[in-house]
N, C-alpha and C positions, 0 to 999 in steps of 0.2 A: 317425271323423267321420260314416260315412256312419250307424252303430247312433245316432248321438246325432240325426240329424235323424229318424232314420226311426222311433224309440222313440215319441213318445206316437201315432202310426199305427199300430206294431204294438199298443199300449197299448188303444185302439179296435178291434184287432180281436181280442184277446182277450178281451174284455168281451163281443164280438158271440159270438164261440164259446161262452162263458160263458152266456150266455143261451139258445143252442141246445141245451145240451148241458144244464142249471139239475138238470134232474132227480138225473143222475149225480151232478152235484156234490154238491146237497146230502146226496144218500149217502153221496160221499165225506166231507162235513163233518159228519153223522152215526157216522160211523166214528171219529171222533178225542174219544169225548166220556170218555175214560176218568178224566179228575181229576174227571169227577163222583163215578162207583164208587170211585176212592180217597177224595174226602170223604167219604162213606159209611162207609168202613171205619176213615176214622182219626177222625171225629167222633166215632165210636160208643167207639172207645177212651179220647178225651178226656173221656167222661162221668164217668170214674171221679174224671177230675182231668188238671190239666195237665200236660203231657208238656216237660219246660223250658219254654219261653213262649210254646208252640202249645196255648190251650185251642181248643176248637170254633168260636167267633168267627174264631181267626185262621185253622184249618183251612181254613174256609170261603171268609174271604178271601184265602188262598195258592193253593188249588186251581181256585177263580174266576179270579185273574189267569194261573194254569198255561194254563187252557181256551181265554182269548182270546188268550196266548201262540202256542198251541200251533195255532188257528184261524191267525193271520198270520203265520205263520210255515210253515207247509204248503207244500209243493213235490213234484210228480213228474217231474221230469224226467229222474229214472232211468229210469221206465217210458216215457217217451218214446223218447229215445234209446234204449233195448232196442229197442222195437218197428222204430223205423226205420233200425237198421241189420242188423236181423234181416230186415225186406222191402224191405231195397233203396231204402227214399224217403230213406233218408239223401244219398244223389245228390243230390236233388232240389233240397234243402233247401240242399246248398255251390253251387249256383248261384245262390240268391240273394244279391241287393249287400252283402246285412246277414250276420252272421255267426247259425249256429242255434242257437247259445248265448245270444244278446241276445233272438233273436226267441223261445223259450224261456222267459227273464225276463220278457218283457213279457206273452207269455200265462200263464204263473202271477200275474203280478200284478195284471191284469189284474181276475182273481178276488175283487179284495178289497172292491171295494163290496157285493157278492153276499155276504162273509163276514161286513163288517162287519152289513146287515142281519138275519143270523143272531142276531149275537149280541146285539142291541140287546135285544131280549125277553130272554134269556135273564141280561144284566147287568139290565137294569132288575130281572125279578121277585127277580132276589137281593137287589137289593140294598132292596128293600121288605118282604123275607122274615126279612134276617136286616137288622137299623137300624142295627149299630154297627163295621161292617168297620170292621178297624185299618189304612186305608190310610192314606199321606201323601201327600194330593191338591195338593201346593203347585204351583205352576206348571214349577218347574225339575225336580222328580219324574217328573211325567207327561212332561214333555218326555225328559229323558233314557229315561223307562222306552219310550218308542217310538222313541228312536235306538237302543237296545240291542234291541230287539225287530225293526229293521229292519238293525242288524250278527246278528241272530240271524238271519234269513232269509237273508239273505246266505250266509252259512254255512251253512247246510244244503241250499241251493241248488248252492253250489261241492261240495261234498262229493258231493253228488247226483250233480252235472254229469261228477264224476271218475269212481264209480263204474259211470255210464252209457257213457262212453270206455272201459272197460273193454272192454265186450260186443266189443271192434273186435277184443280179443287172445282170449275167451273164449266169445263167439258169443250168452252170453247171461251177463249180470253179476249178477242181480237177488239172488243169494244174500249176493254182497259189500254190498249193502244192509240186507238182514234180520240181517244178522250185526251190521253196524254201530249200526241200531236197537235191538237188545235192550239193546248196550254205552248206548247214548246214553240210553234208559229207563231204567236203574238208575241213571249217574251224572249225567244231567242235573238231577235233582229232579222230576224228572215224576212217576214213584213214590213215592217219600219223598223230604221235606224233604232236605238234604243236612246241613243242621245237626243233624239227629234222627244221621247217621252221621258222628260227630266224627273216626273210624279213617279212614272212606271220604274226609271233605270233606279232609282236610290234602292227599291228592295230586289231588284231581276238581278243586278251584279251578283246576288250571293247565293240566287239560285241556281241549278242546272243546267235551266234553258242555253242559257248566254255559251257556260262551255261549253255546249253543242251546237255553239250555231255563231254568232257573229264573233266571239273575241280572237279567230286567228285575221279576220277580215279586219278586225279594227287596228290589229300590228299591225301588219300591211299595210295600212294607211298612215301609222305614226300619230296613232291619237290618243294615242295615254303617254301620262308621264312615265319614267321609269319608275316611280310608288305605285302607279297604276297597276303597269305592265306587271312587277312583281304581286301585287297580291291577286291580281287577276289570273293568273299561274299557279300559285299557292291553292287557290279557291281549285281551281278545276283538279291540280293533282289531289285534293283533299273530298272532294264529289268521288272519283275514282277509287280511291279508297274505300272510301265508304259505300259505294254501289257495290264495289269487289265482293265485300264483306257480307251485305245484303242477299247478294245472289250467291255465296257460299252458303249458306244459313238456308236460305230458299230452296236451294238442290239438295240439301242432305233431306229438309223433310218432305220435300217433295217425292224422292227415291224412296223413303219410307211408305210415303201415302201408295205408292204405286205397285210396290212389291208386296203391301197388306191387303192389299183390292185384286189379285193376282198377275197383276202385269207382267 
């Protein structure tokens, strides 16, 4: 109760940090622009001819919605927790009333007016650049495509969160992230389509990857059936769940390992 009154305060001051800090960040959100350079690569292939029912149109439009994906969906709170429990403000932080997992969330999310401005330039000139994306802009689309996009952030936040918990058994965890990223690159669709790997997509749909990465991109485009659509849904609130749980489980005996070592 006390994270649910005190969230849109921490929400405010992550915004404030946000703004102090505006430089970094946009580094940081310069650093994520990689489904440009894949459009690049796979337009250039589509010239020859369509690749199944990705010509250059939809490239463009699939890698566009990867970018904004991929924009709100950003999290470090691995490097967070790394850092503070490497210099000890991890202390700091379990004496405050709110747990530093909530207050965490609130400053990653904090982030997102800052990101949405970003991107505003960058969807508008597309979408004046290139006239005919194959999106399906109906009302119940875009809505689901940022309820999946905000179960996608979620996720990748908890994942984050656990491998941060880590550092408490390891001193410093960040490798178990880079390892997890490469996995989450290939099979989320961030790199290739997943439908371009018909070998790869039969077992990736029921992994993680995918809900953290291309299935609010693939609404948006109208590429699953409604059976699709629905268990593709299913599958990621059910990932979520079960990360929740994980990293419940993880923070109690992590708090133990931490407060028997004297933290």
């Amino acid at each position: 109760m006390n994270e649910l009154r005190a969230f849109p305060t921490m929400l405010r001051i992550g915004f404030q940090e946000l703004v102090a800090y505006r430089g970094e960040v946009l580094i940081w959100i310069l650093s994520t622009t990689m489904p440009l350079i894949m459009y690049a690569v796979w337009s250039t292939i589509a010239q020859a001819g369509p690749i199944g029912r990705f010509d250059e149109a939809t490239f463009a439009a699939y890698f566009l919605s990867t970018l904004v994906v991929r924009q709100l969906t950003s999290c470090w709170i691995v490097w967070e927790l790394n850092y503070a429990i490497r210099t000890g403000s991890f202390s700091t932080l379990l004496l405050r009333p709110v747990s530093p997992i909530a207050y965490y969330a609130a400053e990653n999310l904090g982030a997102l007016p800052f990101r949405f401005l970003v991107l505003v330039p960058v969807v508008g000139g597309a979408w004046l650049f290139f006239r005919d994306l194959p999106f399906v802009l109906s009302p119940s689309r875009l809505a689901l495509f940022f309820f999946t996009t905000f179960l996608a952030w979620l996720l990748i936040f908890l994942f984050q969160a656990i491998f941060g918990l880590l550092a408490l058994y390891t001193e410093q965890s960040l490798s178990f992230q880079e390892a997890w990223f490469g996995l989450w690159a290939m099979l989320s669709g961030y790199l290739v389509p997943l439908e371009l790997m018909p070998k790869v997509a039969v077992f990736a749909r029921w992994l993680p990857f995918r809900a953290m990465g291309s299935l609010p991109t693939e609404i948006l485009l109208g590429h699953l059936s409604d059976a699709d659509l629905a268990t593709s849904i299913l599958t990621q609130l059910g990932w979520v769940v079960v990360t929740l749980i994980l990293m419940r489980v993880i923070w109690a005996r992590a708090l133990l390992r931490y407060e028997a070592f004297g933290g």
